[in-house]
Residue frames relative to the residue before (quaternion, step in Angstrom):
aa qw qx qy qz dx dy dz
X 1.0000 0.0000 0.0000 0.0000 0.00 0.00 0.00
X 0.4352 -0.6879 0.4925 0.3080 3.59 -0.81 1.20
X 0.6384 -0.5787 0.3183 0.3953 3.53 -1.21 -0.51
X 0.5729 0.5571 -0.3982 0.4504 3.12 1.42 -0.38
X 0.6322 0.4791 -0.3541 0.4954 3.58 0.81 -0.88
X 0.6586 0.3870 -0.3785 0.5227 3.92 0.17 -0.04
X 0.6293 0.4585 -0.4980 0.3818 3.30 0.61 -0.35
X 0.7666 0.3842 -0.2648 0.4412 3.61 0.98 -1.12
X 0.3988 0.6021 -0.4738 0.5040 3.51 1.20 0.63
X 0.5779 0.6179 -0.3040 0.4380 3.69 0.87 -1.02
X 0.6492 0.4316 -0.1735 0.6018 3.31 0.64 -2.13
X 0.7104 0.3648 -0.3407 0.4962 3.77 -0.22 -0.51
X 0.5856 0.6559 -0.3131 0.3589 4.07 0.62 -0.10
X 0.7654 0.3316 -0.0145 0.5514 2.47 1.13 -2.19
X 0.4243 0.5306 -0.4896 0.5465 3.99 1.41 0.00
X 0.7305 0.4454 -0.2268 0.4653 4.36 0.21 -0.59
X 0.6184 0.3175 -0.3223 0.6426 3.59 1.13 -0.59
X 0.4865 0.5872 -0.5253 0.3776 3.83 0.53 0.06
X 0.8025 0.3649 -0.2043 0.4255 3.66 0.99 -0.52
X 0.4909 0.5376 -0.3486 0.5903 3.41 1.82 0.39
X 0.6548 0.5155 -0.4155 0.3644 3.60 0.62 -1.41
X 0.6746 0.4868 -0.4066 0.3776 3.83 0.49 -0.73
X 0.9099 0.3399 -0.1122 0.2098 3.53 0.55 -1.17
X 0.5229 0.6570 -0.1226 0.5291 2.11 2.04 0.64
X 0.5265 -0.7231 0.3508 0.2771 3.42 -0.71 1.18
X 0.6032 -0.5236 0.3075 0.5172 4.01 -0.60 0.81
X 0.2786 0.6981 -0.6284 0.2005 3.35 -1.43 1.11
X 0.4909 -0.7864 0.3445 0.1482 3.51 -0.75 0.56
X 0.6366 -0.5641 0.3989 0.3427 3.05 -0.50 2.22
X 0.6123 0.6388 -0.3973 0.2432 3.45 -0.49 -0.45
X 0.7104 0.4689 -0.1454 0.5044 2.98 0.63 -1.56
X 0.4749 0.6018 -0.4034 0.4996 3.98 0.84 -1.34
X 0.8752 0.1894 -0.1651 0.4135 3.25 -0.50 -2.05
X 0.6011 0.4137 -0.6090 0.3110 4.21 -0.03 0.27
X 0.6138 0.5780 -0.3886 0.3717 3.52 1.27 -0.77
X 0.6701 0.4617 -0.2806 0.5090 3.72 1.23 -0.90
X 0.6981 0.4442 -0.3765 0.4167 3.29 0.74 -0.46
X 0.5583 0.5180 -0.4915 0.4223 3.55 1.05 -0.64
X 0.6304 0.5108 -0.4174 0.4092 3.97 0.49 -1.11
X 0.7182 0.3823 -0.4532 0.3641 3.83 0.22 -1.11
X 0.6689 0.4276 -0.3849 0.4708 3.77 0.63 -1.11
X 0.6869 0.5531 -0.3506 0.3152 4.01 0.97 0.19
X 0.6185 -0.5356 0.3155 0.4807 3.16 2.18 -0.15
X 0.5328 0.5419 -0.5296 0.3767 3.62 1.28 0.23
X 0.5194 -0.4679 0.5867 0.4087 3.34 -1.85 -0.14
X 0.7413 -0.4137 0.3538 0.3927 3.82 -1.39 0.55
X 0.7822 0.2523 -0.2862 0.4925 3.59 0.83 -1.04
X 0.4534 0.6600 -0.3976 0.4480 3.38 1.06 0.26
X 0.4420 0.5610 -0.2896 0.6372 3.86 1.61 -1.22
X 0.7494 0.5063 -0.3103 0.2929 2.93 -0.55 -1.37
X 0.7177 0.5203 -0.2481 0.3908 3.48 0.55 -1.59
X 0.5607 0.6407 -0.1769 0.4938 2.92 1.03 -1.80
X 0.6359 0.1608 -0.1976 0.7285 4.63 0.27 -0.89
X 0.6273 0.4394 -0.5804 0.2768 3.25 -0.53 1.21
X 0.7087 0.4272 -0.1281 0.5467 2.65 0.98 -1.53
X 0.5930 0.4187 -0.4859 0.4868 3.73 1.07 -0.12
X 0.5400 0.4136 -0.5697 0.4612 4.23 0.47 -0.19
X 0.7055 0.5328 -0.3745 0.2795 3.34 0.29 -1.10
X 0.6207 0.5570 -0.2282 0.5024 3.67 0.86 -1.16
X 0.8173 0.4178 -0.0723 0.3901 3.85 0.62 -2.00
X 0.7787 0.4565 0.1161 0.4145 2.49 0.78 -1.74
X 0.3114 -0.7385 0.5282 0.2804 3.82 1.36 -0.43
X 0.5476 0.6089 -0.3998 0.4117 3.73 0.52 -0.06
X 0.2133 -0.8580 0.4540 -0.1108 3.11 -0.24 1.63
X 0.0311 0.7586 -0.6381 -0.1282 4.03 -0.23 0.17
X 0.3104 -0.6774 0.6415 0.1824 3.54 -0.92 1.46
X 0.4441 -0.6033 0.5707 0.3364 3.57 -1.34 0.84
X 0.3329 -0.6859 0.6395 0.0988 2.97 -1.38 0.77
């Protein structure tokens, strides 16, 4: 992957973890975006990422997001 294209993988990460970081209990950005980033560079769709670094805090990580 070149640099420009990671970069807009980053910016496109951290726009999707913008709607976890709040509703979520403390935990470290990190984990979210390798789990989303591993799905997008794996062929998911964003809400597909997204799902995908949730359910891995939840499962790995113990980081739970109550539905609201």
């Amino acid at each position: 992957m070149d640099v420009a294209a990671l970069a807009q993988l980053l910016h496109e990460t951290a726009d999707r973890h913008g709607s976890f970081e709040p509703v979520a209990p403390p935990h470290n950005w990190w984990d979210w975006y390798a789990a989303y980033m591993n799905a997008r560079e794996s062929g998911s769709t964003p809400e597909e990422a997204s799902a995908t670094a949730a359910r891995y805090m939840a499962e790995v990580k113990h980081i739970i997001v109550s539905p609201t």
